[in-house]
ROMI-447546 format. One line per 2 residues: for each residue x negated, y, z of C-alpha. Coordinates in nm, 2 decimals. Layout:
! residues N
X Y Z | ...
This chain:
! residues 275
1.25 2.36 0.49 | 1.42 2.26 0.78
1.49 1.85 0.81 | 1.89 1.77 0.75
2.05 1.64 1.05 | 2.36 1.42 1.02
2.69 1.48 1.18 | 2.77 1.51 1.53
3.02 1.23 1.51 | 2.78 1.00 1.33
2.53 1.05 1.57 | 2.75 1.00 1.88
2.86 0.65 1.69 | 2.54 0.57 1.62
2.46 0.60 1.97 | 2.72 0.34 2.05
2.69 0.10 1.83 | 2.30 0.10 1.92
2.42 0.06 2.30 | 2.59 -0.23 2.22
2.39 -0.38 1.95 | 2.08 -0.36 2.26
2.37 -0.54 2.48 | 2.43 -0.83 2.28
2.01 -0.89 2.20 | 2.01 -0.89 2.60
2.27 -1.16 2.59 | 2.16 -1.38 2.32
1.76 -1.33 2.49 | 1.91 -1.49 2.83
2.10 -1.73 2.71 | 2.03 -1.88 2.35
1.75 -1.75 2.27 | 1.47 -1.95 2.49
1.62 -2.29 2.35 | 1.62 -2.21 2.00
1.30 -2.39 1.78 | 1.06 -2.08 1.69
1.17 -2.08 1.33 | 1.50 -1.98 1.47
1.40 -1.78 1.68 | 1.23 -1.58 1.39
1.50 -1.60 1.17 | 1.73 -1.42 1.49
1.45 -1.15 1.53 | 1.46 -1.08 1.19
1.84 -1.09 1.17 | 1.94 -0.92 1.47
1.61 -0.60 1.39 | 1.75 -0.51 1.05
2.11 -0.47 1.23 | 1.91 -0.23 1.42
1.73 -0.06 1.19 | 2.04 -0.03 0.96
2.27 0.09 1.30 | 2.02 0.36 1.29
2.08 0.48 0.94 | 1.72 0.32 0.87
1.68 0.16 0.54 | 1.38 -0.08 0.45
1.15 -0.11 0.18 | 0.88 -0.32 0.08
0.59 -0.30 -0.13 | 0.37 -0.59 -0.26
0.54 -0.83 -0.02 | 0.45 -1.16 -0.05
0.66 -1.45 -0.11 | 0.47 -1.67 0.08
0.27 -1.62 0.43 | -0.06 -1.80 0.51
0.01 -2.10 0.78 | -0.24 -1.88 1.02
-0.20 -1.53 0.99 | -0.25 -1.18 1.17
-0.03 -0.91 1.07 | -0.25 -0.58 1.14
-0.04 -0.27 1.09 | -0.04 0.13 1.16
0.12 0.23 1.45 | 0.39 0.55 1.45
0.66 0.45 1.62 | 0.83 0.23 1.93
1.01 0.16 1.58 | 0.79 -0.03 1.40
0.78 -0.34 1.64 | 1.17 -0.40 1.46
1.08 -0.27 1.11 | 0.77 -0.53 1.11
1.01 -0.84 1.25 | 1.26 -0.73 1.01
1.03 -0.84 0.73 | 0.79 -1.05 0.92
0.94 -1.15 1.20 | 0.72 -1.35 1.51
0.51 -1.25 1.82 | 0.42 -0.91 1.86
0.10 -0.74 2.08 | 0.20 -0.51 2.24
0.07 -0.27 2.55 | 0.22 -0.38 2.92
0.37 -0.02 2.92 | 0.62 -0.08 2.70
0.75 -0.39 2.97 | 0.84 -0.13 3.19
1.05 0.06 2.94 | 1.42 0.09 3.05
1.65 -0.16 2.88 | 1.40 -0.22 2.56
1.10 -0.35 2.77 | 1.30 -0.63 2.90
1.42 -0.72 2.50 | 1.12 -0.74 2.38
0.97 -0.92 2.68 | 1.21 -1.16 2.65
1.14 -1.25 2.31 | 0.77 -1.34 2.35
0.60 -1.03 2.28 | 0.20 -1.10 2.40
0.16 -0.78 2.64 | -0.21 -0.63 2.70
-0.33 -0.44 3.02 | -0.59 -0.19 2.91
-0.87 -0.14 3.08 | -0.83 -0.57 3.22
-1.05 -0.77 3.07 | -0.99 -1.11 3.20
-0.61 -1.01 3.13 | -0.73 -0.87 2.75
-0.94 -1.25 2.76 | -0.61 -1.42 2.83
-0.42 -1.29 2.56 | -0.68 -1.36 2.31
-0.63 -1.67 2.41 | -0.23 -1.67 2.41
-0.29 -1.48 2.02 | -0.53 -1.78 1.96
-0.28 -2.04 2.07 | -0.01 -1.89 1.87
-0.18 -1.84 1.55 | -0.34 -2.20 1.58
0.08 -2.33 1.64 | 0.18 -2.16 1.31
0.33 -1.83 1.46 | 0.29 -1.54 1.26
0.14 -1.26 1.52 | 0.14 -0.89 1.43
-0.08 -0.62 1.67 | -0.15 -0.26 1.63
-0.50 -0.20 1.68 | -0.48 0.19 1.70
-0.42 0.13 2.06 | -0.17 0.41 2.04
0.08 0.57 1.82 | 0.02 0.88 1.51
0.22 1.10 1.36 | 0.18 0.90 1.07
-0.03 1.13 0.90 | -0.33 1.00 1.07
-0.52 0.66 1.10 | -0.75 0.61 1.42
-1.01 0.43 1.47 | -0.89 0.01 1.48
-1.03 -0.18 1.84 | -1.20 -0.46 1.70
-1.16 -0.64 1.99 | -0.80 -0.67 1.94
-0.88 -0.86 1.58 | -1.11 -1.11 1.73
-0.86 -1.40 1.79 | -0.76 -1.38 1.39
-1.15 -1.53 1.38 | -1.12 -1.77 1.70
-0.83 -1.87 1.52 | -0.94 -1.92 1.13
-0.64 -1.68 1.05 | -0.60 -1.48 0.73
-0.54 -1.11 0.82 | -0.25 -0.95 0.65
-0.29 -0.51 0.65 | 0.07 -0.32 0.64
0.08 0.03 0.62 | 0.39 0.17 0.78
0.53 0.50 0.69 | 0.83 0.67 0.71
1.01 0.85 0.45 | 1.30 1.13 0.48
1.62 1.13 0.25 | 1.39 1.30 -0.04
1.14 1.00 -0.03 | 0.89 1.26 0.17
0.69 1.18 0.45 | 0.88 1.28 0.79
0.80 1.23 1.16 | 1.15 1.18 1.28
1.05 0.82 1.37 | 0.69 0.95 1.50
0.67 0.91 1.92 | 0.37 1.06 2.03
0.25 1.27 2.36 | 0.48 1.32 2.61
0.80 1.20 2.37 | 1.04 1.00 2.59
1.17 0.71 2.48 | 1.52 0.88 2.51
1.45 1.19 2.33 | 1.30 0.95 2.03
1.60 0.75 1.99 | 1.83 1.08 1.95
1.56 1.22 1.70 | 1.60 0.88 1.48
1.99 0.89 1.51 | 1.99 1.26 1.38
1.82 1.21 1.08 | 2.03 1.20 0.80
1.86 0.93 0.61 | 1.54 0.74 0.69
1.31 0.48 0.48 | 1.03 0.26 0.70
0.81 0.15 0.38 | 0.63 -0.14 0.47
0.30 -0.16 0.21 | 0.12 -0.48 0.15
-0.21 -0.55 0.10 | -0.34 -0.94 0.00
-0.50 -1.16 0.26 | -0.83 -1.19 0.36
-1.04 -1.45 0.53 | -1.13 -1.34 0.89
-1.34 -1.67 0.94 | -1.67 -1.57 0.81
-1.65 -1.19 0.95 | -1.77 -1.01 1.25
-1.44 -0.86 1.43 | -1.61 -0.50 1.33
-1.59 -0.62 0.99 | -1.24 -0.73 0.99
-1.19 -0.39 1.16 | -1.29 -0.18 0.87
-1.20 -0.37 0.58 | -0.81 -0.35 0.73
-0.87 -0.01 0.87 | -0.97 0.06 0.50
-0.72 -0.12 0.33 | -0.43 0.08 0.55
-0.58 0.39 0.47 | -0.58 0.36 0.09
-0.20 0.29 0.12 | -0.13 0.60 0.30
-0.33 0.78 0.10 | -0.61 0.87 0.38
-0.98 0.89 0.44 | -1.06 0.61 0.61
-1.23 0.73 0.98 | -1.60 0.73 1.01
-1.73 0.45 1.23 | -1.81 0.55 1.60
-2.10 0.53 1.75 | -2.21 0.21 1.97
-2.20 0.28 2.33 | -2.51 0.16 2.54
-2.27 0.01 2.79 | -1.91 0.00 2.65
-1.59 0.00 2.84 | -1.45 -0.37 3.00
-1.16 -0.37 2.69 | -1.37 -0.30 2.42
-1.64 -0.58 2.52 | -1.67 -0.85 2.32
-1.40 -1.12 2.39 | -1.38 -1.47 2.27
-1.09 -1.67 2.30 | -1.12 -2.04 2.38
-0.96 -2.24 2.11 | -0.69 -2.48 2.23
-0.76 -2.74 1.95
């Protein structure tokens, strides 16, 4: 059946209220934004993402949230959309990882720059070393920090393989890691890609896509804490790789195969501790 698309009109304001809705987060990033205390900070991230998201037409729901977030903790999270960086501050708001691409993006990159997102170069590994220990720092400080360790994005009816390496500083750090699967959900509560941006999507074409639809749920699915302290980061890997696929209903993906002589970002990385 083909997907219902809303109105023209509604789609045109859409448009323009997202313009300038991204205009005023550009203001507040320059100005007030850098001198506010980082609980208000997160408190205007989570504000200021759910005006987004509902701008969009894009309603929120949560399952299994908790009330209460560990002091240290790793949000570790699917990966579909350039969407989910707002639907995951809109409920848990803080410092995102993200991939240096996404800095160059027009207009967006220099929003969530601006806001303290921890940006990763692949293929650099005394940059991928330095953000570890940025992560570290900020997980040690009390900051809630959420990463995608797919590297990449789905169509949300898939779950790749997690980098461990990108989990390592929830250990440095004695952080609890907190899995959320992300999914998003069409008018009839059925799974749609609407939100998905994958391949050669532009950012552009993506944002039109989302302001078609009709009607769209992100669902952000909970799973409890656990401990990375005592765990290998391939350990911490799986279990949330696991724990993520269960949620969306998937086989969890077989474990690769360890290279003789892996790659410089997927070498093992520890962070220093700033303690």
């Amino acid at each position: 059946m083909a997907r219902r698309l809303a109105p023209l009109p509604v789609r045109l304001f859409r448009i323009l209220r997202l313009a300038a809705h991204v205009a005023r987060g550009l203001w507040i990033v320059h100005t007030r934004y850098p001198r506010l205390a980082p609980a208000a900070q997160d408190r205007q991230l989570e504000r200021w993402s759910r005006q987004l998201l509902a701008i969009l037409g894009v309603a929120v729901r949560t399952r299994n949230a908790p009330g209460a977030l560990p002091e240290r903790c790793l949000v570790v999270s699917n990966h579909t959309s350039w969407l989910d960086i707002f639907a995951v501050y809109a409920v848990a708001p803080g410092l995102f990882v993200a991939k240096s691409d996404i800095r160059d993006w027009p207009v967006v990159g220099r929003l969530v720059d601006r806001v303290g997102t921890l940006f990763i170069e692949r293929g650099n590994r005394r940059h991928a070393r330095l953000t570890n220990e940025r992560i570290v720092a900020a997980l040690e400080g009390g900051r809630l920090v959420s990463v995608c360790p797919e590297g990449t994005t789905t169509d949300g009816r898939s779950l790749r393989h997690f980098h461990a390496a990108l989990l390592q500083p929830a250990i440095d750090a004695r952080a609890m890691v907190l899995p959320v699967a992300l999914r998003y959900l069409d008018e009839a509560d059925v799974q749609t890609d609407a939100a998905a941006y994958v391949g050669d999507d532009s950012l552009v074409a993506s944002v039109w896509r989302i302001a078609s639809a009709r009607s769209l749920t992100v669902e952000l699915r909970f799973v409890p804490c656990f401990d990375a302290t005592p765990l290998h980061r391939r350990e911490v890997a799986r279990r949330a790789h696991a724990a993520i696929a269960a949620e969306l209903g998937l086989s969890p993906a077989p474990r690769p195969a360890e290279p003789s002589a892996p790659p410089a970002a997927e070498r093992p990385i520890r962070a220093v501790s700033h303690r």
